[in-house]
C-alpha positions in Angstrom: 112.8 184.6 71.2 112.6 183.0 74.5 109.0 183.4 76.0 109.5 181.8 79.6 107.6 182.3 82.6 110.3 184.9 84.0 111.0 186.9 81.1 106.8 187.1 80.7 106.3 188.0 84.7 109.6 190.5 84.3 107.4 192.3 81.4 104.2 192.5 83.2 106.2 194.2 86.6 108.0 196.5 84.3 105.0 197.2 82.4 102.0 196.7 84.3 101.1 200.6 85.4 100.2 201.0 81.7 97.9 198.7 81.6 95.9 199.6 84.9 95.6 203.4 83.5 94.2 202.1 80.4 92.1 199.8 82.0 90.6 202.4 84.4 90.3 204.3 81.2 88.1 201.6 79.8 86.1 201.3 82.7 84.7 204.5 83.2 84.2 205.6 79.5 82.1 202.0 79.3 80.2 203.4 82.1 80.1 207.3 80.4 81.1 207.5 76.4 81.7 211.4 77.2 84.2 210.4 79.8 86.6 210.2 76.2 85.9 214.0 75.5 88.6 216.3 74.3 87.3 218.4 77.2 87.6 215.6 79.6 91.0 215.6 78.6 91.8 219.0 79.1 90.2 219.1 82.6 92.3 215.9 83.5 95.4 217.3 82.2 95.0 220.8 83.6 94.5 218.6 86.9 97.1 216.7 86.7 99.9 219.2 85.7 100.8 220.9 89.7 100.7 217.1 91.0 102.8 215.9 88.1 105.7 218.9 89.4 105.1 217.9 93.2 106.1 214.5 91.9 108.6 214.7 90.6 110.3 216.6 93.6 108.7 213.4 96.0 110.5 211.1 93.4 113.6 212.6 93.2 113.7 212.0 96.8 112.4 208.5 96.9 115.0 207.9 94.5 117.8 208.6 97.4 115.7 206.3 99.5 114.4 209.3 101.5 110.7 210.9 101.6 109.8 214.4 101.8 106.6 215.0 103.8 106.5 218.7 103.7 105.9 218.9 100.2 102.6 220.2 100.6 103.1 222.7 103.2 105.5 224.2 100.9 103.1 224.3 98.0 100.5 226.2 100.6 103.9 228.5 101.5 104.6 229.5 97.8 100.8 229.8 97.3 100.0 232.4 99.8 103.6 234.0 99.0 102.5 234.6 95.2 99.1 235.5 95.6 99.4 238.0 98.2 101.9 239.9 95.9 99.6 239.6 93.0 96.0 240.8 93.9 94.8 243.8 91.4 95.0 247.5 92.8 91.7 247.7 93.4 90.6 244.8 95.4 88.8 245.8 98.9 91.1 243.2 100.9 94.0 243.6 99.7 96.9 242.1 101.5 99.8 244.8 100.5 97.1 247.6 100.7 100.6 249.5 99.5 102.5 247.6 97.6 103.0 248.8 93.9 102.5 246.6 90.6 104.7 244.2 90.5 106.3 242.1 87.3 105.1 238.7 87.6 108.6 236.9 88.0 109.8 238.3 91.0 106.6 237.0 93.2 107.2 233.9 91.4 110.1 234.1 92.2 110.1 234.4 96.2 107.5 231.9 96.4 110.1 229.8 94.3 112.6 231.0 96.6 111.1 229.8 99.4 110.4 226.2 98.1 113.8 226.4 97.9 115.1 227.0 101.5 112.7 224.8 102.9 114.3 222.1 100.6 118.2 223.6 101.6 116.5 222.3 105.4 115.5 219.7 104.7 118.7 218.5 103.3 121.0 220.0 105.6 119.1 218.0 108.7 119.0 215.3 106.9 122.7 214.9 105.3 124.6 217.0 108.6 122.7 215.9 111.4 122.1 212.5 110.0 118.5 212.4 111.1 115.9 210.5 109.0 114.2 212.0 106.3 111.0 210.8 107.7 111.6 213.0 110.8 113.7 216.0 109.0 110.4 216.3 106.9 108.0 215.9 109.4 109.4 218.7 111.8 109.6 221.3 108.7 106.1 220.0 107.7 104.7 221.7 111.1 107.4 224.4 110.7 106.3 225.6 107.3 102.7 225.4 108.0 103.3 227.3 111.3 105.4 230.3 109.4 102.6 230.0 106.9 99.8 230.2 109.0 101.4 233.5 110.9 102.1 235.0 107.4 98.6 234.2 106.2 97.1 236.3 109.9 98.8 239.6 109.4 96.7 242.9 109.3 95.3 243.4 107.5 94.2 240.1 106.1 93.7 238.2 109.4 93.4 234.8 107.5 90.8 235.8 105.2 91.2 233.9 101.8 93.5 235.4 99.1 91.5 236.7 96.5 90.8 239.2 93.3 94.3 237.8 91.6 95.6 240.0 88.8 94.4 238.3 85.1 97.5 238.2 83.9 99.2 235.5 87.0 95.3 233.6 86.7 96.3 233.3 82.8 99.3 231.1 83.8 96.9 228.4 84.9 93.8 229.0 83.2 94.7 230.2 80.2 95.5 228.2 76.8 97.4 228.4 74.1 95.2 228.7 70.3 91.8 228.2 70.7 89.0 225.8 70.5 88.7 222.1 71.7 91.8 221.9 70.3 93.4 224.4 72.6 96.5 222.8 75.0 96.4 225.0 78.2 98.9 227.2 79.5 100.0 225.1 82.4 100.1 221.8 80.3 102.7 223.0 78.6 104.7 224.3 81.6 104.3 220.9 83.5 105.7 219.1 80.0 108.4 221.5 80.4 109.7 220.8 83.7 108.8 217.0 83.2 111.2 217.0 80.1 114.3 219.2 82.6 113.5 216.8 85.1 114.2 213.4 82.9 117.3 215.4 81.7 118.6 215.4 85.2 117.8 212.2 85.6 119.3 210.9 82.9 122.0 212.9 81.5 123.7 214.7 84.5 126.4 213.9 86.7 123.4 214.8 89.8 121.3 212.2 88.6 123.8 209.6 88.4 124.6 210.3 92.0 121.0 210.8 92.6 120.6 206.8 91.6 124.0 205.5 93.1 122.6 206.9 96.6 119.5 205.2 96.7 121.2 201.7 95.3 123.6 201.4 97.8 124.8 204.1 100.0 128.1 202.8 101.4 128.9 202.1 97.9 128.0 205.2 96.6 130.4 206.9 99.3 133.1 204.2 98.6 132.9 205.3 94.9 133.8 208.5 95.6 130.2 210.4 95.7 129.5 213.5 98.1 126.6 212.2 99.6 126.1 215.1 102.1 126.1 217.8 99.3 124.3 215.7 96.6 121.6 215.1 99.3 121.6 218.8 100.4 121.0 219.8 96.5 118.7 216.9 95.9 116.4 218.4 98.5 116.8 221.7 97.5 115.9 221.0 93.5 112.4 219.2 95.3 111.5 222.1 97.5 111.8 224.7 94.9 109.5 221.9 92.3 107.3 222.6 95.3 107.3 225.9 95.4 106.7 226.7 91.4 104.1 223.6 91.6 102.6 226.4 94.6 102.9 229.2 92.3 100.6 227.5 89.6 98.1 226.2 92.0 97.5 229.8 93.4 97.4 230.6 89.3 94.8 228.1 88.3 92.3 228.2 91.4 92.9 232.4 91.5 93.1 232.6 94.9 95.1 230.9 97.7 95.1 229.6 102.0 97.3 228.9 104.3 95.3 225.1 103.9 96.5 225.1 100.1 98.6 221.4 99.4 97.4 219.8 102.5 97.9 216.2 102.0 99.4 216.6 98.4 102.4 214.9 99.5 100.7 211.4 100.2 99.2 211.9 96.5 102.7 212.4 95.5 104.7 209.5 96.8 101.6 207.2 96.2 101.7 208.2 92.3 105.5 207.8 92.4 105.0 204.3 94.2 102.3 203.7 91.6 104.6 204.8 88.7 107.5 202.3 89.6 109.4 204.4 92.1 110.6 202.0 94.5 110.3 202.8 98.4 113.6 201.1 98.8 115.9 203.4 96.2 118.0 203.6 93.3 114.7 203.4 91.1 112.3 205.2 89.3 111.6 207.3 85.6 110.2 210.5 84.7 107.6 208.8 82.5 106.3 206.0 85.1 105.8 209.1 87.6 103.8 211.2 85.0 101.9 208.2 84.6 100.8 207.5 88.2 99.9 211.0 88.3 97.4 210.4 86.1 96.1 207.1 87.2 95.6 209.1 90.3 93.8 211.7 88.8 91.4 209.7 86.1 90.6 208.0 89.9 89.3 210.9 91.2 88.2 213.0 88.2 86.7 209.6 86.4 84.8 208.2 89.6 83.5 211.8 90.4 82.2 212.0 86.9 80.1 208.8 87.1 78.8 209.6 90.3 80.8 207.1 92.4 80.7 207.8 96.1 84.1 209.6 97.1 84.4 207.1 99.9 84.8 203.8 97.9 87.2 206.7 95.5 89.1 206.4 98.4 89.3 202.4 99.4 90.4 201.7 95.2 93.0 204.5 95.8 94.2 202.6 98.7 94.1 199.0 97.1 96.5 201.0 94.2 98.8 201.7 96.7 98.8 198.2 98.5 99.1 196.3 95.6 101.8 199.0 94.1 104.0 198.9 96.9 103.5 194.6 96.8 104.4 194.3 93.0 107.8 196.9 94.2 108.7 194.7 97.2 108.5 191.4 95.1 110.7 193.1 92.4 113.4 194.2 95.1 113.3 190.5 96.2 113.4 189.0 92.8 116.7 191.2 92.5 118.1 190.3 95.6 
C-alpha cells in the first residue's frame, strides 16, 4: 500500500469530523464518567433528532451551492400551526375555543404543508427571478416570521404561549418505544427514518443526481441537459417541508409552541452541515457526515452544560468549529482545483 504524505492528509480531510466527535466525547466524560450514561445518550439523541431533519433540508440546499436562511422561521410557522390545532378540549386558553378533535395527521399535515410553500418560494425566487439564495431566503425569513407573528396575535390568544397539548401529539416527541434505559424514543426513530429517505434521495434518485451536478458545475449541469429551474424549485420545496415536520416535532417534544420557536436554528444547521463535510462551494456533502455534525453540535452544548462550562466560552469553541471547518473545506476545494 502506498502510505504518502497525500494519500495520509487526503484521509485525515475525509475523515477528520469523526475524530473531533470522539474526541469531544473523550473530553468531557474525562471530566464527568456519567457524561457516558445510557441516559445521557437518550437526552443527546432526543436533542439532536429535530436539528438532524433541519439539516438535512440546509444540506440539501448547500449541496446546490445555495443557503436557506428561513429554515427556522418555518420551523416556528409549523410549530405554532400544529399546536394550535392540538390543545385538549378543556384547556382555559385555547386557541380554536371551537374547533372539534382533530386526527393528528391532518394538523401535521398543514404545518407540513406550509413548510412546503415557503420552500415552493423560496425556489421559485430563486430559480425564476434569478435572485440569490442568500437574499430569496432572507426576505421570506422576515416574511414568515411576520405571517407567523400575526397568526400567533389573533383573539383570542393575543400571543400568549401555546400550551395544554393533547398527550397523544406530546407522545410523538416524548414518548418511547419499550421501556427502561434501554427504551429508544419515539422521535429517534422518526429522525432515523427521514435520515435513511433522505440518503436514498441522495443517492439513488434521478433528483439527487441533479441535486449534485448543480452544485459541481452549473453551466455544465444545464449543458448536460438538467432542468435547473425546476430541480431548484423542488429542491427547495423537499427542505421547507423537512422544516416544517422538523416544526411539528419540536412543538411535540417541548408541548407547547411561540411564534420565537427555531430562531436561529438555521445557523446551527448550516454550521453542522459545514462541520459534517458539506462544502459551502457545492456539489458535496453525505447524509452521514451531516448526522454527525449534528451531534458534535449537540454533545457541544449538552456536554459543556453538563460540566458546568460557562455558555459563553460554549459559544467561542462552537465558533472555532466553524472556522476551522469551513478552512479544512476551502483547502479541499483548492487541492481539487
Amino acid at each position: 500500500m502506498n502510505f504518502s504524505v497525500k494519500k495520509i492528509n487526503e484521509f485525515f480531510l475525509q475523515y477528520a469530523i469523526y475524530g473531533v466527535l470522539l474526541v469531544l466525547i473523550a473530553i468531557i466524560a474525562i471530566d464527568n464518567s456519567n457524561f457516558l450514561s445510557i441516559n445521557t445518550l437518550r437526552d443527546i439523541l432526543m436533542q439532536s433528532s429535530t436539528r438532524v431533519i433541519i439539516a438535512l433540508g440546509a444540506g440539501i440546499i448547500l449541496i446546490t451551492a445555495g443557503v436557506d436562511l428561513s429554515a427556522g422561521r418555518v420551523v416556528g410557522l409549523a410549530a405554532v400551526l400544529s399546536a394550535s390545532m392540538l390543545q385538549v378540549a378543556d384547556y382555559s386558553h385555547r386557541f380554536f375555543p371551537n374547533l372539534p378533535h382533530m386526527p393528528i395527521f391532518l394538523p401535521v399535515l398543514v404545518a407540513v404543508m406550509g413548510g412546503l410553500i415557503v420552500g415552493l418560494l423560496n425556489g421559485w425566487i430563486v430559480a425564476k427571478l434569478s435572485v440569490p439564495p442568500f437574499i430569496a431566503t432572507l426576505g421570506t425569513y422576515v416574511m414568515v416570521y411576520g405571517i407567523n407573528s400575526i397568526y400567533f396575535d389573533m383573539k383570542p390568544n393575543e400571543s400568549q404561549p401555546i400550551g395544554g397539548l393533547r398527550s397523544d401529539f406530546t407522545e410523538i416527541g416524548s414518548g418511547s418505544l419499550g421501556s427502561g434505559p434501554y427504551s429508544i424514543p419515539y422521535i429517534v426513530i422518526i429522525a432515523l427514518i427521514v435520515a435513511f429517505i433522505a440518503w436514498v434521495v441522495f443517492n439513488k434518485t434521478k433528483l439527487g443526481k441533479n441535486m449534485y451536478a448543480i452544485g459541481g458545475n452549473v453551466n455544465a449541469a444545464k449543458v448536460a441537459g438538467i432542468n435547473v429551474g425546476l430541480n431548484l424549485i423542488m429542491i427547495y420545496a423537499i427542505a421547507g417541508a423537512l422544516y416544517g415536520f422538523a416544526g411539528v416535532l419540536e412543538a411535540a417534544r417541548t408541548g407547547g409552541a411561540t411564534n420565537n420557536y427555531g430562531n436561529m436554528y438555521e445557523l446551527d444547521a448550516i454550521a453542522a452541515c459545514v462541520v459534517g463535510g458539506v462544502s459551502t462551494t457545492g456539489g458535496i456533502g453525505t447524509v452521514p457526515g451531516i448526522l454527525v455534525g449534528v451531534l458534535i453540535f449537540t454533545v457541544i452544548n449538552y456536554g459543556l452544560t453538563f460540566v458546568g462550562m460557562n455558555p459563553y466560552w460554549q459559544l467561542i469553541i462552537k465558533g472555532l468549529i466553524i472556522v476551522a471547518a469551513v478552512a479544512v473545506d476551502i483547502r479541499k476545494y483548492l487541492s481539487k482545483n
